[in-house]
Residue frames as qw, qx, qy, qz and C-alpha x, y, z in Angstrom:
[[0.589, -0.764, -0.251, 0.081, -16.26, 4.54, -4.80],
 [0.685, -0.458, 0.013, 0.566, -12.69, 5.14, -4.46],
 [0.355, 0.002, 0.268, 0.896, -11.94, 7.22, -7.62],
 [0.298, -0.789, -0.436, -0.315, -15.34, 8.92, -6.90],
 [0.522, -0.818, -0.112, 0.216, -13.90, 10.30, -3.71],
 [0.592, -0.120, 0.275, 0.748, -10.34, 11.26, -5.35],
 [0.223, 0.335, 0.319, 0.858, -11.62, 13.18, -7.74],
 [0.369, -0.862, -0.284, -0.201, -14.66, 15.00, -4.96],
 [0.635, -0.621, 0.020, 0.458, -11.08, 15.68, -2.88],
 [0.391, 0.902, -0.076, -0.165, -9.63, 17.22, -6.05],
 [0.558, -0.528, 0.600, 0.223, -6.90, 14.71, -6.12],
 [0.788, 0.503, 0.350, 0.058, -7.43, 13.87, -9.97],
 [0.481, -0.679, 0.267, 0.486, -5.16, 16.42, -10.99],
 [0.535, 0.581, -0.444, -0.424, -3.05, 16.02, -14.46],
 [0.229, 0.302, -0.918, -0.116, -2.69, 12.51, -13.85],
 [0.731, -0.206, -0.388, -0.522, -5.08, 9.43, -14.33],
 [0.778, -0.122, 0.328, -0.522, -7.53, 7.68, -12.23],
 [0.579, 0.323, -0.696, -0.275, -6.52, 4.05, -13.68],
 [0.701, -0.329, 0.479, -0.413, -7.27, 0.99, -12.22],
 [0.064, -0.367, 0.915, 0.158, -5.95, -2.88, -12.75],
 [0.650, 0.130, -0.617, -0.424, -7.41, -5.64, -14.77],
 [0.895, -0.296, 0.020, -0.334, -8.03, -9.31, -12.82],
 [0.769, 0.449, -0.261, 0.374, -4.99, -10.55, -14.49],
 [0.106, 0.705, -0.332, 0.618, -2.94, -7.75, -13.25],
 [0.643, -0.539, 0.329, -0.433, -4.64, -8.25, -9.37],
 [0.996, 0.020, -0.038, 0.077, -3.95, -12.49, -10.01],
 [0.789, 0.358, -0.238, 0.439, -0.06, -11.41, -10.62],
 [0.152, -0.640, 0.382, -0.648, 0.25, -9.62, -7.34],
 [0.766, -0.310, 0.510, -0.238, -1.07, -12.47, -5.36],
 [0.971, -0.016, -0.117, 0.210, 1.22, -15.01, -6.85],
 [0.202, 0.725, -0.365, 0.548, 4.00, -12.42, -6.15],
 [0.139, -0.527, 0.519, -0.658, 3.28, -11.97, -2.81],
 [0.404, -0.099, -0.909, -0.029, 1.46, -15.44, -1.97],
 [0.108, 0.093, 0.468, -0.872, -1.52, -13.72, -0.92],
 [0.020, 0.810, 0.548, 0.209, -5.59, -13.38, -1.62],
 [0.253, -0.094, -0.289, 0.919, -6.10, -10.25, -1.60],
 [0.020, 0.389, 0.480, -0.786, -8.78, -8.42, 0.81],
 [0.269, 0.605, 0.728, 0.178, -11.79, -7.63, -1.07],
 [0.091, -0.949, -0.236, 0.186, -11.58, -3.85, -0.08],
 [0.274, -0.555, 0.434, 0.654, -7.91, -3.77, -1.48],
 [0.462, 0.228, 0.800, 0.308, -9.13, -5.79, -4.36],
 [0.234, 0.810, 0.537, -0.018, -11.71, -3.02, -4.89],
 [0.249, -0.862, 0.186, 0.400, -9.66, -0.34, -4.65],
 [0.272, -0.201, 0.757, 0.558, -6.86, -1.95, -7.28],
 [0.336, 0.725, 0.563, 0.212, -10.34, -2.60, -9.89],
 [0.128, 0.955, 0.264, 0.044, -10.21, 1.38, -9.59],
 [0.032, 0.954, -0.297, 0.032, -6.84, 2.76, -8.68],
 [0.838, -0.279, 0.277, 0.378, -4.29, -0.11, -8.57],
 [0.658, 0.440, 0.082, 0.606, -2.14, 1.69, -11.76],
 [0.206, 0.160, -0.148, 0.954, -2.24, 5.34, -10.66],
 [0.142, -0.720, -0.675, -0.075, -4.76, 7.44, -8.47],
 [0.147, 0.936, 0.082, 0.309, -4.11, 11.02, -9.59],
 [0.273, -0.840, 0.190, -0.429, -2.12, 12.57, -6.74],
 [0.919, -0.335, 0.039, -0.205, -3.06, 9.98, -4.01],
 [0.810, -0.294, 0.417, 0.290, 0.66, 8.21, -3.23],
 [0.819, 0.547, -0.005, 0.173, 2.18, 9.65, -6.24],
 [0.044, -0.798, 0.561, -0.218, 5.40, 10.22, -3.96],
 [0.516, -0.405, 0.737, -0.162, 5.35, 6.10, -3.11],
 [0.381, 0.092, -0.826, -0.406, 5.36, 2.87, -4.31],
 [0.479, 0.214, 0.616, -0.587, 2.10, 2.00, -4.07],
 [0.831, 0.346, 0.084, -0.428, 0.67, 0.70, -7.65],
 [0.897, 0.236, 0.370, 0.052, 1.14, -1.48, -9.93],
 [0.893, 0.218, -0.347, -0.186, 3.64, -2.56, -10.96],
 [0.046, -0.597, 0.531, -0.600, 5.49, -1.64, -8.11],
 [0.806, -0.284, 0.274, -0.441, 2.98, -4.23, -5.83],
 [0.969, 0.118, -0.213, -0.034, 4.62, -7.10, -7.62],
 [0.888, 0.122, -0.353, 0.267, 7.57, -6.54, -5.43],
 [0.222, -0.713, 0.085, -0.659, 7.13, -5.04, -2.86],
 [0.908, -0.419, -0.018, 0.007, 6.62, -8.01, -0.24],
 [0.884, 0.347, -0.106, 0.296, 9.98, -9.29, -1.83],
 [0.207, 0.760, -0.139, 0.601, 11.86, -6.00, -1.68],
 [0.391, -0.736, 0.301, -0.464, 11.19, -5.50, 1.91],
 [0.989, -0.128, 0.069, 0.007, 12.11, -9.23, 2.81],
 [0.778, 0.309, -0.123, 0.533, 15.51, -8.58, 1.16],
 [0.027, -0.779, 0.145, -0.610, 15.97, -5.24, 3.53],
 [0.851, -0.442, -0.093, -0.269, 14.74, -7.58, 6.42],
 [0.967, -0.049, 0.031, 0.248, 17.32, -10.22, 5.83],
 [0.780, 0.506, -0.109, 0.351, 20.08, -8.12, 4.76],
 [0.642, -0.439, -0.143, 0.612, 23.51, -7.14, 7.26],
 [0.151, 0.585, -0.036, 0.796, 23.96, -3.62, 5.66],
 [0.275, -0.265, -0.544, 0.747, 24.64, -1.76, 8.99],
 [0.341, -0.244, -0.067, -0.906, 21.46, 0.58, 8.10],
 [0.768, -0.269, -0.149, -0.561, 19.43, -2.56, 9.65],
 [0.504, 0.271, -0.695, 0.436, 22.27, -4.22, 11.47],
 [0.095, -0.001, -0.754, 0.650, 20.48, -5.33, 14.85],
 [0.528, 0.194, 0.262, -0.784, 16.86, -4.82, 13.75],
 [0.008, -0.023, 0.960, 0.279, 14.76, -7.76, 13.52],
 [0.477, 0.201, 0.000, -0.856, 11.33, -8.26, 11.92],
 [0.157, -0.064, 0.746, 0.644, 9.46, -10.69, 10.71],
 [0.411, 0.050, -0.146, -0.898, 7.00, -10.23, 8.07],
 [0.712, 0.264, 0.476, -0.443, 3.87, -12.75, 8.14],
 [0.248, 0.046, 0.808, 0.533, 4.12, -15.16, 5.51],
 [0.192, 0.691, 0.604, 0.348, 0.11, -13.90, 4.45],
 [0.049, -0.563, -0.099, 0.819, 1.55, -10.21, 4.69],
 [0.629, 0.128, 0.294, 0.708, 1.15, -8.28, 1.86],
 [0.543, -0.150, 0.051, 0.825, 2.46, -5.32, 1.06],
 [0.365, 0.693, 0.591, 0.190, 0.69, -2.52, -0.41],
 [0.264, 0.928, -0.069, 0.252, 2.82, 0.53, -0.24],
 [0.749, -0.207, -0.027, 0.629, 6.72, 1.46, 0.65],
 [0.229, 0.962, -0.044, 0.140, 7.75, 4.93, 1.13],
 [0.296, 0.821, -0.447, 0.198, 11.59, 5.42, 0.35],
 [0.707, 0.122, -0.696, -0.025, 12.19, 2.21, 1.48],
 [0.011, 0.206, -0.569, 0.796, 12.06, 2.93, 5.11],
 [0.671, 0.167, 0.321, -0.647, 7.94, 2.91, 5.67],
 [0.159, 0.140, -0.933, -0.291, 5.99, -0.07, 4.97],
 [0.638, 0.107, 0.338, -0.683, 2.26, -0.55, 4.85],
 [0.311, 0.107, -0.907, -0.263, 0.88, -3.69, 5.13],
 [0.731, -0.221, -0.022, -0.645, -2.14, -5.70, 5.34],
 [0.382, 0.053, 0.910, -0.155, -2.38, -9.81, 7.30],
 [0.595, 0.121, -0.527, -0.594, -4.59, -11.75, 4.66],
 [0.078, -0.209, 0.923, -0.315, -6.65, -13.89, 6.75],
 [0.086, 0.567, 0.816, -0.072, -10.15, -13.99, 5.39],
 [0.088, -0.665, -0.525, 0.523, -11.07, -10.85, 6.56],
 [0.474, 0.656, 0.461, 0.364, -12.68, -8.47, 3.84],
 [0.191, 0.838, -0.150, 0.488, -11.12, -5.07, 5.26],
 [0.796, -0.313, -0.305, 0.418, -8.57, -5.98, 7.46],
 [0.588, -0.704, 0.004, 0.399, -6.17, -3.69, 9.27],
 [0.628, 0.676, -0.230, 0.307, -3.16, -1.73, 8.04],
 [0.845, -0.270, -0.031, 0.461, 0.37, -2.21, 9.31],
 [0.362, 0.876, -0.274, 0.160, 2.99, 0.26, 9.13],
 [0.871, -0.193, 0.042, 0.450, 6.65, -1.21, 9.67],
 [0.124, -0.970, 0.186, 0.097, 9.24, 1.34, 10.06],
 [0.790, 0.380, -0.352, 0.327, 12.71, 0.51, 9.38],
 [0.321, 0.310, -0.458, 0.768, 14.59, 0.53, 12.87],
 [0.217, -0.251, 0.426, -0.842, 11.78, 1.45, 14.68],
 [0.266, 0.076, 0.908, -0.315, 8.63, -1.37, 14.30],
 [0.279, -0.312, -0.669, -0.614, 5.30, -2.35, 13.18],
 [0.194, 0.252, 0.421, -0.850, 2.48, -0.42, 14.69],
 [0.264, 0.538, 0.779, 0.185, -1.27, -1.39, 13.74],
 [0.249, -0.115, -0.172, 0.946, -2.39, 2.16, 11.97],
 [0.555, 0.024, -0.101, -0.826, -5.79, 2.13, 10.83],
 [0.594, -0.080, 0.616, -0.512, -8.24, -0.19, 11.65],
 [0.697, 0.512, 0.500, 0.037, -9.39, -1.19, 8.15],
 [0.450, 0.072, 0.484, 0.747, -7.93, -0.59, 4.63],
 [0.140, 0.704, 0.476, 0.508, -10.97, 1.55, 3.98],
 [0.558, -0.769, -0.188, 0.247, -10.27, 3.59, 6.76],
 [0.542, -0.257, 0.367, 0.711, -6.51, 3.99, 5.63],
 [0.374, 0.403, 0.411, 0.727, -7.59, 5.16, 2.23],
 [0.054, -0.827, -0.471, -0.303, -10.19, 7.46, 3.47],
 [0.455, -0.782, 0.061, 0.421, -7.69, 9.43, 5.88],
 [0.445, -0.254, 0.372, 0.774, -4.83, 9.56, 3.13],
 [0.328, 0.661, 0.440, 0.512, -7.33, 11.06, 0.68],
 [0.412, -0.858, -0.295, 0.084, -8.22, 13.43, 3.64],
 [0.644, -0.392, 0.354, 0.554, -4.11, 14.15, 4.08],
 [0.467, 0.253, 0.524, 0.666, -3.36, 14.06, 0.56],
 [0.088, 0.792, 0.296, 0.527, -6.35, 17.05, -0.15],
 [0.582, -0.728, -0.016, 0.362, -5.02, 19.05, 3.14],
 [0.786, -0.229, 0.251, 0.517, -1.99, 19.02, 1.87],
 [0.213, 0.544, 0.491, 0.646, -2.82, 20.54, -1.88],
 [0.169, -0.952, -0.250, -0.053, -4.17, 23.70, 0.06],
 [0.405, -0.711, 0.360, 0.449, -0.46, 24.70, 0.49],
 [0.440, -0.054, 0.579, 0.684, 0.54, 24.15, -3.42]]
């Protein structure tokens, strides 16, 4: 489904479509002390390593997911004066699932729910709910992502 629609957006490019073993998914949710979301879950089966294009300016796969939760937790907590007076916290069943330049943060709430919301946490500025569902999210950034390619 997901690398079916990458590559109908023309987002396949010179780089692969790869997706993540069970294993792989299993060592992201003891990372981040999460289940994770059946629709992310799917999505990682097909594009958790690299999905052509798609986010290839963020951390957003694998192996990048195992510490990602972490990462931002240690930005959270830490008195550098870039976050000196901004306070956050993340859900303990956040987790994480992309970080641009360490500043953006998309995240999902693991509560059951099989396509749950995305989060986007700003550094400095907040967390704002931005797509209703993860399948939602993907299906707008493919949308974005092939947009985008009409100008390169």
């Amino acid at each position: 489904m997901y690398r079916a629609r990458i590559i109908d957006a023309g987002l396949e490019g010179h780089l692969p479509i790869q997706g993540l073993s069970p294993k792989q998914i299993a060592e992201i949710e003891a990372a981040q002390g999460v289940v994770v979301p059946s629709a992310y879950r799917d999505f990682l089966l097909e594009c958790g390593e690299s999905a052509g294009l798609l986010c290839d300016d963020a951390e957003f796969f694998y192996p990048a997911l195992k510490y990602l939760k972490q990462d931002l937790q240690e930005i959270l907590s830490d008195n550098d004066e870039d976050v000196r007076g901004f306070e956050f916290d993340l859900p303990p069943n956040a987790l994480v699932i992309g970080s641009y330049q360490g500043r953006q943060h998309d995240y999902l709430i693991c509560d059951g729910t099989n396509d749950p919301p995305v989060h986007r946490l700003v550094i400095m500025k907040g967390s704002t709910q931005l797509q209703e569902s993860f399948t939602s999210y993907i299906a707008r950034m493919i949308d974005s992502y092939q947009k985008a390619q009409k100008y390169f």
